[in-house]
DRENLUM-301580 format. One line per field, with one value per atom (N, C-alpha, C, O): residue in three letters; atom name; x negated, y, z. Coordinates in Angstrom, 3 decimals, decimal comma. Atoms other than C-alpha are relative to their C-alpha. Last residue first. Layout:
residuo c(ALA/...) $
atomo c(CA/...) $
px c(X/...) $
py c(Y/...) $
pz c(Z/...) $
***
This chain:
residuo c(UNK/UNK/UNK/UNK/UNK/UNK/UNK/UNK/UNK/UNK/UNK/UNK/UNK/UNK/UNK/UNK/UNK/UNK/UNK/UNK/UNK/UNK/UNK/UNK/UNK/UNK/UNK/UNK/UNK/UNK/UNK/UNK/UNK/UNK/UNK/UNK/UNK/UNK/UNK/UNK/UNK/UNK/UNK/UNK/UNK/UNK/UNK/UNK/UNK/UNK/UNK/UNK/UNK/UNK/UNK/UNK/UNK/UNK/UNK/UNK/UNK/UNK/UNK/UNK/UNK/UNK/UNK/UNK/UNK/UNK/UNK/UNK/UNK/UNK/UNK/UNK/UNK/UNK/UNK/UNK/UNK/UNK/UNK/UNK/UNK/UNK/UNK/UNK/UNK/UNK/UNK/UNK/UNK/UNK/UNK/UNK/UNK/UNK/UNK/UNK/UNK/UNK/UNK/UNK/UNK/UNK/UNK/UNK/UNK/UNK/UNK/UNK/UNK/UNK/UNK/UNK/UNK/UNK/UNK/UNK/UNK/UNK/UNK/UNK/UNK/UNK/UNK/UNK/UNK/UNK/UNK/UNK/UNK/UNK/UNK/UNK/UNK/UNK/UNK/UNK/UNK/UNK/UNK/UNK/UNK/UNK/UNK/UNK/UNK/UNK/UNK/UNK/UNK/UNK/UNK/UNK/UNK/UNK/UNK/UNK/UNK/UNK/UNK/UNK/UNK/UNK/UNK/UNK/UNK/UNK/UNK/UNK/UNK/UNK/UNK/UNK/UNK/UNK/UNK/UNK/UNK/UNK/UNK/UNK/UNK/UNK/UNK/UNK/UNK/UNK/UNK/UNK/UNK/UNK/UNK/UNK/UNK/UNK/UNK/UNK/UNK/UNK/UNK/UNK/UNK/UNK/UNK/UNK/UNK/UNK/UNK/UNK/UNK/UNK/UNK/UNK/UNK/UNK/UNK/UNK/UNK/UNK/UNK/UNK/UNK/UNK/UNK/UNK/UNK/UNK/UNK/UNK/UNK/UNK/UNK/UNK/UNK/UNK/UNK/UNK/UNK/UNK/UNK/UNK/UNK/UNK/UNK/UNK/UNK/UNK/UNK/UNK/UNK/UNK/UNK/UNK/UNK/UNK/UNK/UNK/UNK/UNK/UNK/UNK/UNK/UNK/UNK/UNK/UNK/UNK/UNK/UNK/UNK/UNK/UNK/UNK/UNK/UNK/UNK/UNK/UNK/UNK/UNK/UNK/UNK/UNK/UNK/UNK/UNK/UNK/UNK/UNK/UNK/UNK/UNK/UNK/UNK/UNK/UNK/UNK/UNK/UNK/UNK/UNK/UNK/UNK/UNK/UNK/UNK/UNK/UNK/UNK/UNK/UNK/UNK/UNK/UNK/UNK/UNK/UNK/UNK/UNK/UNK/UNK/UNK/UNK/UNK/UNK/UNK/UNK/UNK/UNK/UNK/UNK/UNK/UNK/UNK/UNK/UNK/UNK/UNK/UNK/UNK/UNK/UNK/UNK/UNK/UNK/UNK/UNK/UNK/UNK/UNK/UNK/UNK/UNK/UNK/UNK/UNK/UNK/UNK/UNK/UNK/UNK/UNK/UNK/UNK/UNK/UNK/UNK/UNK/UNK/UNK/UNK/UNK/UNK/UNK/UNK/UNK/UNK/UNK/UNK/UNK/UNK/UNK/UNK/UNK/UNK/UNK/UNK/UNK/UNK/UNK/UNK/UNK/UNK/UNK/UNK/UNK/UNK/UNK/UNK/UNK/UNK/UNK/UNK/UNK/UNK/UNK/UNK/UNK/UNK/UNK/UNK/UNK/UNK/UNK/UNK/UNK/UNK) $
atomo c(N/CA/C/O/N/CA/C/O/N/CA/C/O/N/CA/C/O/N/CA/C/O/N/CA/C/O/N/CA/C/O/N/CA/C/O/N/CA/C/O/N/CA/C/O/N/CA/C/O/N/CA/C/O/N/CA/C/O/N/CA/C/O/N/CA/C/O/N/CA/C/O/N/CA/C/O/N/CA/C/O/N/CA/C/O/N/CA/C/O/N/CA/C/O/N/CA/C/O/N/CA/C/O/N/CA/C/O/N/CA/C/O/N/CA/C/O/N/CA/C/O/N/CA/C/O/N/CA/C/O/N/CA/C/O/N/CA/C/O/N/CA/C/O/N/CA/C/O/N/CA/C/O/N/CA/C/O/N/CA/C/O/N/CA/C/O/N/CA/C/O/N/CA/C/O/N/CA/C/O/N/CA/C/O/N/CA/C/O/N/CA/C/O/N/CA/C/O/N/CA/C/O/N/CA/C/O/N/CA/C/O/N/CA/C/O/N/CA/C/O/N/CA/C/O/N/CA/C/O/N/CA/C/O/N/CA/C/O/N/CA/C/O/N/CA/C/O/N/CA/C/O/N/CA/C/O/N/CA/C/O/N/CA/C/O/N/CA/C/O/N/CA/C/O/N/CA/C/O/N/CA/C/O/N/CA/C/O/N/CA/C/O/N/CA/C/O/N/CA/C/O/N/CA/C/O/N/CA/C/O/N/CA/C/O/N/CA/C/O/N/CA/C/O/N/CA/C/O/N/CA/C/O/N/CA/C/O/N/CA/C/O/N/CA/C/O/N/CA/C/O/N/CA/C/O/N/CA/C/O/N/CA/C/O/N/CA/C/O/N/CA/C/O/N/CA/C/O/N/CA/C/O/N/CA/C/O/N/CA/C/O/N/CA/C/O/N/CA/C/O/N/CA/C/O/N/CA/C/O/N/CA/C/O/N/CA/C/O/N/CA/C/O/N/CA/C/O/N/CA/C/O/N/CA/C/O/N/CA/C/O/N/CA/C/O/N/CA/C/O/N/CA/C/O/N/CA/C/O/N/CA/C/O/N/CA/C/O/N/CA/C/O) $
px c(1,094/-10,554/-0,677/-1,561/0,781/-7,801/-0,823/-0,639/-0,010/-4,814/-1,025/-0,985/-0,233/-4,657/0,262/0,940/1,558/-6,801/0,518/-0,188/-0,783/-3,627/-1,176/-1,513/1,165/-4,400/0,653/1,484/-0,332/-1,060/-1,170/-1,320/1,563/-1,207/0,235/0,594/0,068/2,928/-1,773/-1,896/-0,423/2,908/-0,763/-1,914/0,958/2,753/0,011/0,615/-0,882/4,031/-0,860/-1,859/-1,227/2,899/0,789/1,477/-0,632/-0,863/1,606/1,885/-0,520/-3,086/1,461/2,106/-0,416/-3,951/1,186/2,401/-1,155/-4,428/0,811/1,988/-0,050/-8,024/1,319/1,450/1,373/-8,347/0,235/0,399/-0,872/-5,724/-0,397/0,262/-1,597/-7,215/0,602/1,030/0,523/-10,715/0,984/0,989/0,252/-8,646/-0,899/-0,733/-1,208/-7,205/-0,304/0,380/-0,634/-10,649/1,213/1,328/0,901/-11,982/0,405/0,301/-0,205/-8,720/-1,206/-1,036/0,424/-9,443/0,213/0,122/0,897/-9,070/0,199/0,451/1,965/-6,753/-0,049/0,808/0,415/-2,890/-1,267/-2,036/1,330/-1,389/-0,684/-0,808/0,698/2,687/-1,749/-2,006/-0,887/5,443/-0,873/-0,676/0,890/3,789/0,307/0,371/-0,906/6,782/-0,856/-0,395/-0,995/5,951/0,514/1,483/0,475/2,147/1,513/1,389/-0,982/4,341/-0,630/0,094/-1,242/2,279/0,151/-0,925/-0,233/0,798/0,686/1,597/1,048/-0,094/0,121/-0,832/0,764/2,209/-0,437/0,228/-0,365/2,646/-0,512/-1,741/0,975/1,396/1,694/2,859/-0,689/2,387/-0,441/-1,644/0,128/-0,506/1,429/1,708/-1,323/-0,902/0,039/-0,341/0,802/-4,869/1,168/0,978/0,399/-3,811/-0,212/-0,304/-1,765/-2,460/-0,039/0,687/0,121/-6,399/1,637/2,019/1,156/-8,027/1,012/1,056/0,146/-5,430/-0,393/0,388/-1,281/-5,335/0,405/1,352/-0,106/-9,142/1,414/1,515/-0,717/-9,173/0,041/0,208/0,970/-11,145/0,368/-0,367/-0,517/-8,179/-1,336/-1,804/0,598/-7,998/0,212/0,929/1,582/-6,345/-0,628/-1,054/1,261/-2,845/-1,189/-1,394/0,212/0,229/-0,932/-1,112/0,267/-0,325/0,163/-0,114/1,405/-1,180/-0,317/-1,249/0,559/2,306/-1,645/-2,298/-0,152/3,831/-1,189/-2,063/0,379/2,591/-0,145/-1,185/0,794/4,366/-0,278/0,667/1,449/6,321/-1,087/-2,202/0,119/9,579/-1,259/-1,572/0,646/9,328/-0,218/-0,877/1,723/10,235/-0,816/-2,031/0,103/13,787/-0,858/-0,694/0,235/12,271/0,901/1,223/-1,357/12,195/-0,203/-0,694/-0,712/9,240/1,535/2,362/-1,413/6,257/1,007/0,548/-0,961/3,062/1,553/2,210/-1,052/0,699/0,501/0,359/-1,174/-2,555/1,000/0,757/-1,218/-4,995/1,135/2,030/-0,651/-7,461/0,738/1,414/0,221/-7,825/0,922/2,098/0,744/-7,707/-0,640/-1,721/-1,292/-3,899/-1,473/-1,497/0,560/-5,444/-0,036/-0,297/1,467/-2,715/-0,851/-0,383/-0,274/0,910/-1,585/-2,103/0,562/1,622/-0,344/-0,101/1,133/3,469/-0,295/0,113/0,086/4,911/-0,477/-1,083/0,400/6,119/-0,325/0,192/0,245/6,833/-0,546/-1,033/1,435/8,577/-0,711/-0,336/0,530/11,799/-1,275/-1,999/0,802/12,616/-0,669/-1,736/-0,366/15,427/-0,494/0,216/-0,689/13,527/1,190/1,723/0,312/10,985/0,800/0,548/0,326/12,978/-0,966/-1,150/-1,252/14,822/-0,608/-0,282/-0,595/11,618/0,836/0,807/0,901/9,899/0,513/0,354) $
py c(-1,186/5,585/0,325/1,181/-0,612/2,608/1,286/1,655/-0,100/1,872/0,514/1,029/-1,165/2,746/-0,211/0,566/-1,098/-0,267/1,680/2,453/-1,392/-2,394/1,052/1,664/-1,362/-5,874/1,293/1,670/-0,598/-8,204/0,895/1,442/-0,511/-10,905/0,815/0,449/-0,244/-11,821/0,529/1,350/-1,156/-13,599/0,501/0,146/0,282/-17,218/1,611/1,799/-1,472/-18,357/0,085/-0,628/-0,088/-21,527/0,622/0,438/-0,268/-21,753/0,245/0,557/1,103/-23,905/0,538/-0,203/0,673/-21,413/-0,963/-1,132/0,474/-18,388/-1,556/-1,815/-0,196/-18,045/-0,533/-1,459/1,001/-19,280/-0,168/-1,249/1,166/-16,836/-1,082/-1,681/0,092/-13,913/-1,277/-1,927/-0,088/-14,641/-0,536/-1,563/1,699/-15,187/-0,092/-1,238/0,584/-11,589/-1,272/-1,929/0,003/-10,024/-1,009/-1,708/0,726/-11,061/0,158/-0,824/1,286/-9,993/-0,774/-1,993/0,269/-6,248/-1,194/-1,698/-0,946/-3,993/-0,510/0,185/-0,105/-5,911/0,695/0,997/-0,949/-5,427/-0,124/0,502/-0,620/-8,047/0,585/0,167/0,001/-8,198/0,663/1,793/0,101/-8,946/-0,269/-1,219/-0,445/-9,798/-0,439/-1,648/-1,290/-10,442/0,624/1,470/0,536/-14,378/1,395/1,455/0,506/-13,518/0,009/0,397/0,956/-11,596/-0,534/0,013/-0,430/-8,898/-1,195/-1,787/0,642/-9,149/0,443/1,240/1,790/-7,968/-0,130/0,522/0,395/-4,449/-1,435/-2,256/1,143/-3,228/-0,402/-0,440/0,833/0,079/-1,116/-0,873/0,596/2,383/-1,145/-1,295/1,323/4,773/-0,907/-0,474/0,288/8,145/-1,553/-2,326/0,601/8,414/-0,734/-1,731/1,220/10,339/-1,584/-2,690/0,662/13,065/-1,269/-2,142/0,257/13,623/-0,837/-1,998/1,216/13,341/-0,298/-1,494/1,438/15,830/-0,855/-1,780/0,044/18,441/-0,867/-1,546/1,143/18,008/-0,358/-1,378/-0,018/18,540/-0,262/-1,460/-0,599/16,285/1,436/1,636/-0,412/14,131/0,647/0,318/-0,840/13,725/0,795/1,729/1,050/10,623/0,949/0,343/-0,557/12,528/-1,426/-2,483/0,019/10,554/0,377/0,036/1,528/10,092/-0,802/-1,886/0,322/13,683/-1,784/-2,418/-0,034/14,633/-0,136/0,068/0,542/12,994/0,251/-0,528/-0,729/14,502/-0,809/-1,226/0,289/12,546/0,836/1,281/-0,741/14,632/-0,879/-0,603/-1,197/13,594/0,888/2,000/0,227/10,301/1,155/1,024/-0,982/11,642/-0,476/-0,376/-0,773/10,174/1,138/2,328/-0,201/6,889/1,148/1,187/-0,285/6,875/0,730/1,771/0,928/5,762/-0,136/-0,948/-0,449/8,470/-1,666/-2,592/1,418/8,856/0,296/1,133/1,063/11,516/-0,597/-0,756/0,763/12,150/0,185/0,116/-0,865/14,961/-0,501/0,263/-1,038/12,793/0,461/0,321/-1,227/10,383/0,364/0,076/0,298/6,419/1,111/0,919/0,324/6,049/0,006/-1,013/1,046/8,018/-0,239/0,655/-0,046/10,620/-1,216/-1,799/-1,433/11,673/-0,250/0,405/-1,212/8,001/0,830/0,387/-0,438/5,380/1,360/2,043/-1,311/3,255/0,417/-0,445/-0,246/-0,707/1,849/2,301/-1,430/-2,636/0,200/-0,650/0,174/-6,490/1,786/2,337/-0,826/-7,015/0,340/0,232/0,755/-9,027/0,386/-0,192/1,172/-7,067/-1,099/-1,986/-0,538/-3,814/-1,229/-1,243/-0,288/-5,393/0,158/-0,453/1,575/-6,497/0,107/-1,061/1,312/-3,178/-1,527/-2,149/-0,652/-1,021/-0,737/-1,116/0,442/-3,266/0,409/-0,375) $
pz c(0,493/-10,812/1,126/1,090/-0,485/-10,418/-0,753/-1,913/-1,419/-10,769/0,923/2,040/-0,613/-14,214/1,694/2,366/0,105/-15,119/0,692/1,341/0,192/-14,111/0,261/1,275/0,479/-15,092/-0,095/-0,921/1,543/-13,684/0,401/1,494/0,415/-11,199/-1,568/-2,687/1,270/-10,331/-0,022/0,887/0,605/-7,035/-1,169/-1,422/1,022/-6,602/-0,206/-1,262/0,682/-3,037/-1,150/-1,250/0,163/-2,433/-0,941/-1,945/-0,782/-2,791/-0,312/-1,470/-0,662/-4,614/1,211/1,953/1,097/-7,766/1,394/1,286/-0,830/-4,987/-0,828/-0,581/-1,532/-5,493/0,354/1,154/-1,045/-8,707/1,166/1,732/-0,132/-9,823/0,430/1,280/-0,824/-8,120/-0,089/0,865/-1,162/-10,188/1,273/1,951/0,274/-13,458/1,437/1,855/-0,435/-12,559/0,032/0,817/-1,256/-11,989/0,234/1,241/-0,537/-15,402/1,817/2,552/0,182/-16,988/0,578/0,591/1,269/-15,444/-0,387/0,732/1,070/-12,875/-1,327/-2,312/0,115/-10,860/-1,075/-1,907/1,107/-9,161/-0,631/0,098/-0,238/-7,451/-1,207/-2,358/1,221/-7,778/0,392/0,808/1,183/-5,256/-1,142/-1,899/1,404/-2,346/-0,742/-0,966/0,515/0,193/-1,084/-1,851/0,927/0,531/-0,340/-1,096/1,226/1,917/-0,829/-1,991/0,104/5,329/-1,364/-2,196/0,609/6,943/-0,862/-0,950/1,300/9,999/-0,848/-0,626/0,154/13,370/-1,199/-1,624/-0,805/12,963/0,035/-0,597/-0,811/9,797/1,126/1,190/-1,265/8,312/0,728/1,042/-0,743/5,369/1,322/1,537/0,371/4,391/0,575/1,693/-0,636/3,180/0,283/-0,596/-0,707/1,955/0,812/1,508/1,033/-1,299/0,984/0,452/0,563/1,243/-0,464/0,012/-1,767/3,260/-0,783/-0,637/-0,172/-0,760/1,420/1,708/0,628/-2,148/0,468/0,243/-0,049/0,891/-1,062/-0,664/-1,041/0,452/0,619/1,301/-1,121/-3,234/1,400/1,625/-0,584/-5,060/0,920/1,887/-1,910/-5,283/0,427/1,517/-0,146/-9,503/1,636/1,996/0,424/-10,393/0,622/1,605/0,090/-7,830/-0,562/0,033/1,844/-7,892/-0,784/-1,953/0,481/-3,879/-1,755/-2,268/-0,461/-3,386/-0,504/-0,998/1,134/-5,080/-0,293/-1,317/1,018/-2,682/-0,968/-1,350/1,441/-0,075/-1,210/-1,722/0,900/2,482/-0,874/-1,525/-0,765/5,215/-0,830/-0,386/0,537/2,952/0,603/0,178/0,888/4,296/-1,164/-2,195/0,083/7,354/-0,941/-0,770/0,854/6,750/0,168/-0,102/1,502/6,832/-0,294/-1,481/0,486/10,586/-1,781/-2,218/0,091/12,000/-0,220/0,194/-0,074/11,550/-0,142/-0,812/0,255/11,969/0,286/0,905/-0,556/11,930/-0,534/-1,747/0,951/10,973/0,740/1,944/0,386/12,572/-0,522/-0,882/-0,943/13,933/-0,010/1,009/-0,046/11,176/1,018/1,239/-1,082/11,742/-0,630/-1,188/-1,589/10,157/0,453/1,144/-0,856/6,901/1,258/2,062/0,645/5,887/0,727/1,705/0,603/6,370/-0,453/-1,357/-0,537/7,868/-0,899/-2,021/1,236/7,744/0,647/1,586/0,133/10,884/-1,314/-1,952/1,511/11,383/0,446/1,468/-0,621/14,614/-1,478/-2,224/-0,217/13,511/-0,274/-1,309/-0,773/14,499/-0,260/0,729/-0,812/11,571/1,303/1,514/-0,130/10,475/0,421/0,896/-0,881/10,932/0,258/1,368/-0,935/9,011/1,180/2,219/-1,006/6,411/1,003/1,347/-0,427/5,654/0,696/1,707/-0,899/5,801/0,869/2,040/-1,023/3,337/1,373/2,308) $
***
């Protein structure tokens, strides 16, 4: 994402925790990707608040971001995905719809 951004000029940052918390920062050089708490964003269990603020890390685009680079949409459940596909049946791009219950909790 990095690469085609920076090839498309288009302004990009991530951040160490939710981009509309006080205390976040940001960052634009991927080798501050090591100021992610990883192990916040592998975290089911973020009760924690050094879990919950990490878990919250976010990448960020500026104006837009590009329908043809969504690789794969994630849903709860086969009643979600037939929902999704509905939705996008008429559209170009097709990306992969796959049930991924561990995505959420």
């Amino acid at each position: 994402m990095i690469s085609w951004a920076n090839k498309n000029q288009v302004r990009w940052a991530f951040s160490d925790g939710n981009a509309g918390a006080y205390l976040t920062n940001f960052y634009r050089n991927p080798d501050a990707l090591n100021q992610i708490n990883w192990g916040a964003i592998a975290a089911n269990d973020f009760r924690d608040s050094q879990i919950k603020e990490g878990k919250q890390a976010e990448f960020l685009i500026f104006d837009s971001f590009p329908w043809g680079l969504i690789e794969t949409i994630g849903t709860i459940d086969r009643t979600v995905a037939t929902k999704v596909q509905g939705n996008i049946a008429n559209l170009e791009h097709q990306p992969v719809i796959a049930v991924e219950p561990g995505w959420y909790f």
